[in-house]
N, C-alpha and C positions, 0 to 999 in steps of 0.2 A: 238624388245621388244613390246608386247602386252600394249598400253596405250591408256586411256580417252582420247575424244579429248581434253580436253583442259588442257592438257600436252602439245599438239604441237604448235610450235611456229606460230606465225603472219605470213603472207604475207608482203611481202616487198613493197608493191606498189598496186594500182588498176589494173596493167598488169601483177602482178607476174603471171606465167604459175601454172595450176594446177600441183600434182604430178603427175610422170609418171606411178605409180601404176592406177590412175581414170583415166588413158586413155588405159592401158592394158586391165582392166576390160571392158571399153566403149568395146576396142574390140570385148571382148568376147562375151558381152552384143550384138554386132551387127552381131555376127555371129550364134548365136543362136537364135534371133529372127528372121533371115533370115530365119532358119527353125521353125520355131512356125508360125510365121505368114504366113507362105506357105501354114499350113494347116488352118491356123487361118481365110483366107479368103475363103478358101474353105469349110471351114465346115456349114455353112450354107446352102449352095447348095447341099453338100451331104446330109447333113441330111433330109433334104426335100425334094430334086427334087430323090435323088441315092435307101435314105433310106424309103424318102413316110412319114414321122414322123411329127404330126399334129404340130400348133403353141406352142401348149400346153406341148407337148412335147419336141417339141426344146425351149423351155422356162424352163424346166425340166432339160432337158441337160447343158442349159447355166448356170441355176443356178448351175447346178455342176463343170461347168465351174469355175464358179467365187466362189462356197464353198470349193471347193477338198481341196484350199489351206487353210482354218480358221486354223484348228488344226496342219495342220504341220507348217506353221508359226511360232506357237508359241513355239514348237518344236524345230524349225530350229534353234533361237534365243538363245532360253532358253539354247541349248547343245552348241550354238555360244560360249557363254560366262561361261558358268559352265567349260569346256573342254579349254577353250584357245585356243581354234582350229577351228579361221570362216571358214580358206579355207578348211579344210576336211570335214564341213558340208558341206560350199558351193559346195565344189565338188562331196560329192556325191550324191546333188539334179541335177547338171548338168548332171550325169550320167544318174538318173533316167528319168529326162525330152526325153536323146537322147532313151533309150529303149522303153520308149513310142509311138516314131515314127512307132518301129517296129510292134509293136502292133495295129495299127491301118492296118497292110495290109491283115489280112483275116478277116478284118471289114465284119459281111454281116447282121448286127441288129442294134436295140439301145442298147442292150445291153454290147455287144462288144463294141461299142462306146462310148461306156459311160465308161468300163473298163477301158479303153487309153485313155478318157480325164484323169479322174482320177488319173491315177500314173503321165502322166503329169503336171497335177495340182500338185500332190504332189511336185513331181520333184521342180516346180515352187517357192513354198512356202517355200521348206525346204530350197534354196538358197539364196532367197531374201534378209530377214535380214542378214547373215553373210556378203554378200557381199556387203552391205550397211555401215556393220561395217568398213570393210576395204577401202571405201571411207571416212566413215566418222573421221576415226584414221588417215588418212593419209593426210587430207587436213586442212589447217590452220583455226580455226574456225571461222576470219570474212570473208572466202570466199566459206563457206558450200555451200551456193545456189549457187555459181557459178559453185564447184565441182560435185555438182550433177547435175545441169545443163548441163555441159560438161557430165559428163556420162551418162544422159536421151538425150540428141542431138544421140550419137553415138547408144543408144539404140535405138531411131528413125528411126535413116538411115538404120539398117536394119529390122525395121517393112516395112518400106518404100520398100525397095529391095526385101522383099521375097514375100509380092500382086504380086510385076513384075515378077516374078522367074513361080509361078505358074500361071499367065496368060499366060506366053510365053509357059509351059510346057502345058498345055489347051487347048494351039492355033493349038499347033503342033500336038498334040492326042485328040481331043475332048475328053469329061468324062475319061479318062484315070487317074481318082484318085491314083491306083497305084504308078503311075510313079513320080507322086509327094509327096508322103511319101516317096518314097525309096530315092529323090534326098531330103529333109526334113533331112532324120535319116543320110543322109551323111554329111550336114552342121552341124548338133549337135555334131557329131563323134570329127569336127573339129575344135570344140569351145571348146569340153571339152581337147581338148589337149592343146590348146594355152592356157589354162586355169591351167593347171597344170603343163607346163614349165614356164611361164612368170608369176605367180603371184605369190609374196615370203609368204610364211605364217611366223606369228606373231611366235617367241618363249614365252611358258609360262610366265603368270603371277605372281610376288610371294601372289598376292591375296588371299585370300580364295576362294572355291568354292559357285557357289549361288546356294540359297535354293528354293523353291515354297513360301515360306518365304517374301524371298526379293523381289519376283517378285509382290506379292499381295503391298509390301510398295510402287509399284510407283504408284499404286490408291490414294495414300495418295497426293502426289502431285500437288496444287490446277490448277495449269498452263497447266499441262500433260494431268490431268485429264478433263479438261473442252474441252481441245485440240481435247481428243480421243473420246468425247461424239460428239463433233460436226460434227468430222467426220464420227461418225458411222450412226448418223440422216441424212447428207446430203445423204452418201453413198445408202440409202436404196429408195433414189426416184430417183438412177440413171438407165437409160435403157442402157445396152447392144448395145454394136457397133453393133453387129449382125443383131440385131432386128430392129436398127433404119436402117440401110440398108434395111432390108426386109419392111419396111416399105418406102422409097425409089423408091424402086425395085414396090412395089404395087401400088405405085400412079406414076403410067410410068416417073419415074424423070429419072431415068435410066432402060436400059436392062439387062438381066442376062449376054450377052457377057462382059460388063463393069462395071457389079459385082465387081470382086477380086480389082481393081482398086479402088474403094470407099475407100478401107484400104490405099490403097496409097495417095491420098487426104490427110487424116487424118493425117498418118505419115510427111506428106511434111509439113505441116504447124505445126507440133509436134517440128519438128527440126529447122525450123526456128526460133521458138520463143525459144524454151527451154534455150537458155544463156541467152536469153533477160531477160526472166522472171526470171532466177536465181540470177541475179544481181540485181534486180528491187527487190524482194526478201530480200538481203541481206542488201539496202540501205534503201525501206521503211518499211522494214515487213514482216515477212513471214508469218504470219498468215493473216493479210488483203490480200495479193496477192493469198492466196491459198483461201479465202471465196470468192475473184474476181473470181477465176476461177468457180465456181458453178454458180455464174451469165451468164458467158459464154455458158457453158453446157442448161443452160435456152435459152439461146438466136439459141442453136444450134435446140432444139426442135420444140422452134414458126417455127425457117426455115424450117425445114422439115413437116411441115402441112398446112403451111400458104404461103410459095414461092414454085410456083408450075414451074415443067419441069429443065432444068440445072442448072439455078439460084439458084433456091431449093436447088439445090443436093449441089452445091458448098458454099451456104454459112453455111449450114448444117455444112459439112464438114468443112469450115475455123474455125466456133465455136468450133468444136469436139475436132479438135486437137489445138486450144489454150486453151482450158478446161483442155486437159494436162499436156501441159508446164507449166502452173498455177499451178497444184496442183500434180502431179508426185513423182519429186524431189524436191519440196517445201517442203510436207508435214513433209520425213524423216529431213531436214533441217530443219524445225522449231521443230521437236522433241528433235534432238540431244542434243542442249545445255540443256536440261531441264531434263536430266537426267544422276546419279549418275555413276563416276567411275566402269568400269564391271558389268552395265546394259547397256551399250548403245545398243547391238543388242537384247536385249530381249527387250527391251522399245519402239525400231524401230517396233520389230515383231506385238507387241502387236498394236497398231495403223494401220500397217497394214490387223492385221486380223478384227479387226473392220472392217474396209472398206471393205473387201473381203467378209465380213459375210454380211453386208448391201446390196453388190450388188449380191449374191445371194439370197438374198430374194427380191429384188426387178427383179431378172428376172424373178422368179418363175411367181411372181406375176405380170408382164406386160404378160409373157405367159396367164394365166388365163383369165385377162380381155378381152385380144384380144380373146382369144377362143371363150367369148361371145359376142362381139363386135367389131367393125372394128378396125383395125390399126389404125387410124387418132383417132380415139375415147380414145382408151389407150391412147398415145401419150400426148390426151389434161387431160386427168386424172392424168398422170404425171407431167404434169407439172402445174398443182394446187400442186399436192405433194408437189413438189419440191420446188417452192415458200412459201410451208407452213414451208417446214424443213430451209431455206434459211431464212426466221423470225423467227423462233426457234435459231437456230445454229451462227448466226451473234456475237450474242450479245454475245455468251459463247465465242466466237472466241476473238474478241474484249476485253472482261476481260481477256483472256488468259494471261497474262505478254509476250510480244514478247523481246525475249533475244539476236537479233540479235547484238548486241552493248555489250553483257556482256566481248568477248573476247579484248576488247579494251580498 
């Protein structure tokens, strides 16, 4: 039966095990990032070194990177919950993400490239919220940050796995891009199957359907609303993995051979922390632990401008990926309870696309700057940003009402 979360019952204890639904997902969630981020590390280097496409460009790209998904997001959500049916949406963004793959193998522009981000991106955005929904319906609402925590860990390990997948396919065939979309479009093939024998979909609601109506009343919302302003402020002074890599990569902290690896970094300390911080989360706050993470993200940028050679690179990297854990599966976790029965995936979407829309304008615009100024230069321009949107954004955070405690 299709229910709010908080229809479902309590946890039994601090050790109750999550549902087995957020760890089928986690799986799926790890095997298709296996394939995402195979190209996900690589795309950097083709764009520039394969394709020749100036900073400015691949700041163009990335922003499409991180905008493809605004509008299907909200999409995604909106048909999540009108429809009673997350997993048919969610499944067929899965699909579209794995076709995506294919589309990138007579890549030979930015055009094309830009093509097969794109339906990817779509891919990406249209699944998101549903399959958030079905996390967040299935897990007891005082242990949401833990749920999603658990399911951002497994989502981790295979960000983590697929940098390795295409460094080892790399090592073996120098520039042989090829070869690693086609082993990409085979891991996705393989996610979207486990994904539609192993995940039960909700039977209809006897709900009414929602309107464009209902979805304008969760601006009404003073808790929601302040929630999704702040994240949309911080989101837009945030830089692109990509970029702070290639920045990285510029001030010789690292070589292009131990590129793809950087993502692996991030990913490893993603997964370390992400229980910790879901529980941490759940006990003092989800809103203060998700504004924590944006200090992190600050602390990840002085590293990379200011600690020069491995040092640099790695405590870069420690910030990056605890920036995640922090605010990942925090954020849909501190939205959930604050919104109304048969909104909860359009309420998620809509937060998300915030975020998504902030940090494509903010790649555009780190492109830009670096175009006419060095890398380290941007970098320090951001992060005045950032600090500026992190004293804006605090104190909305902070009034937010944190309802971790309601289901208790």
């Amino acid at each position: 039966m299709y229910v709010s979360v908080r229809d479902v019952p309590r946890g039994t204890g601090p050790r109750s095990p999550v549902p087995r639904v957020v760890v089928v997902l986690g799986l799926v969630s790890l095997i298709t990032d296996v394939s995402s981020e195979m190209v996900t590390a690589v795309l950097p280097l083709f764009a520039t070194l394969a394709l020749g496409l100036t900073p400015l460009a691949y700041g163009m790209l990335d922003g499409l990177y991180q905008g493809a998904t605004v509008l299907v997001r909200l999409l995604g959500g909106f048909f999540a919950d009108r429809l009673r049916r997350p997993k048919l949406v969610a499944g067929a963004g899965y699909a579209l993400g794995a076709a995506a793959k294919l589309m990138l193998l007579p890549v030979a522009g930015a055009g094309a490239l830009s093509a097969a981000v794109a339906v990817d991106r779509a891919g990406k955005g249209l699944r998101t919220a549903p399959r958030d929904l079905l996390i967040a319906t299935a897990a007891p609402p005082d242990r949401l940050g833990r749920s999603f925590g658990v399911h951002r860990a497994l989502d981790a390990t295979g960000a983590l796995l697929g940098p390795v997948v295409a460094f080892g396919l790399l090592a073996l065939a120098p520039g042989d891009f090829d070869m690693v979309f086609v082993v990409s479009f085979c891991a996705a093939v393989l996610g979207v199957l486990l994904f539609l024998q192993r995940v039960p979909e909700h039977a209809p609601s006897p709900a009414g359907p929602v309107s464009p109506r209902d979805v304008a009343a969760l601006l009404r919302i003073g808790g929601f609303l302040r929630l999704l302003c702040a994240a949309a402020v911080l989101s837009a002074a945030t830089i692109g993995d990509g970029f702070l890599y290639l920045v990285l990569l510029r001030g010789e902290s690292v070589t292009t051979r131990w590129f793809p690896l950087l993502f692996v970094g991030t990913s490893l300390v993603y997964l370390a922390l992400a229980v910790p911080f879901g529980r941490l989360s759940d006990r003092h706050g989800r809103n203060r632990v998700f504004a924590a993470g944006y200090g992190l993200l600050l602390c990840a940028y002085l590293a990379a401008i200011l600690a020069g050679g491995v040092a640099g690179a790695v405590l870069c990297l420690a910030f990056l990926g605890a920036y995640y854990a922090a605010t990942d599966g925090v954020l849909p976790a501190a939205a959930t309870p604050m919104l109304p029965a048969g909104l909860t995936a359009t309420g998620i979407s809509v937060v998300q696309t915030a975020v998504a829309g902030g940090r494509a304008l903010g790649a555009v615009a780190f492109g830009a700057v670096w175009t006419v100024a060095e890398g380290e230069t941007a970098v320090w321009i951001f992060t005045a940003a950032l600090t500026a949107a992190l004293l804006t954004a605090v104190p909305m955070i902070t009034r937010a009402r944190d309802r971790r405690t309601e289901a208790r």
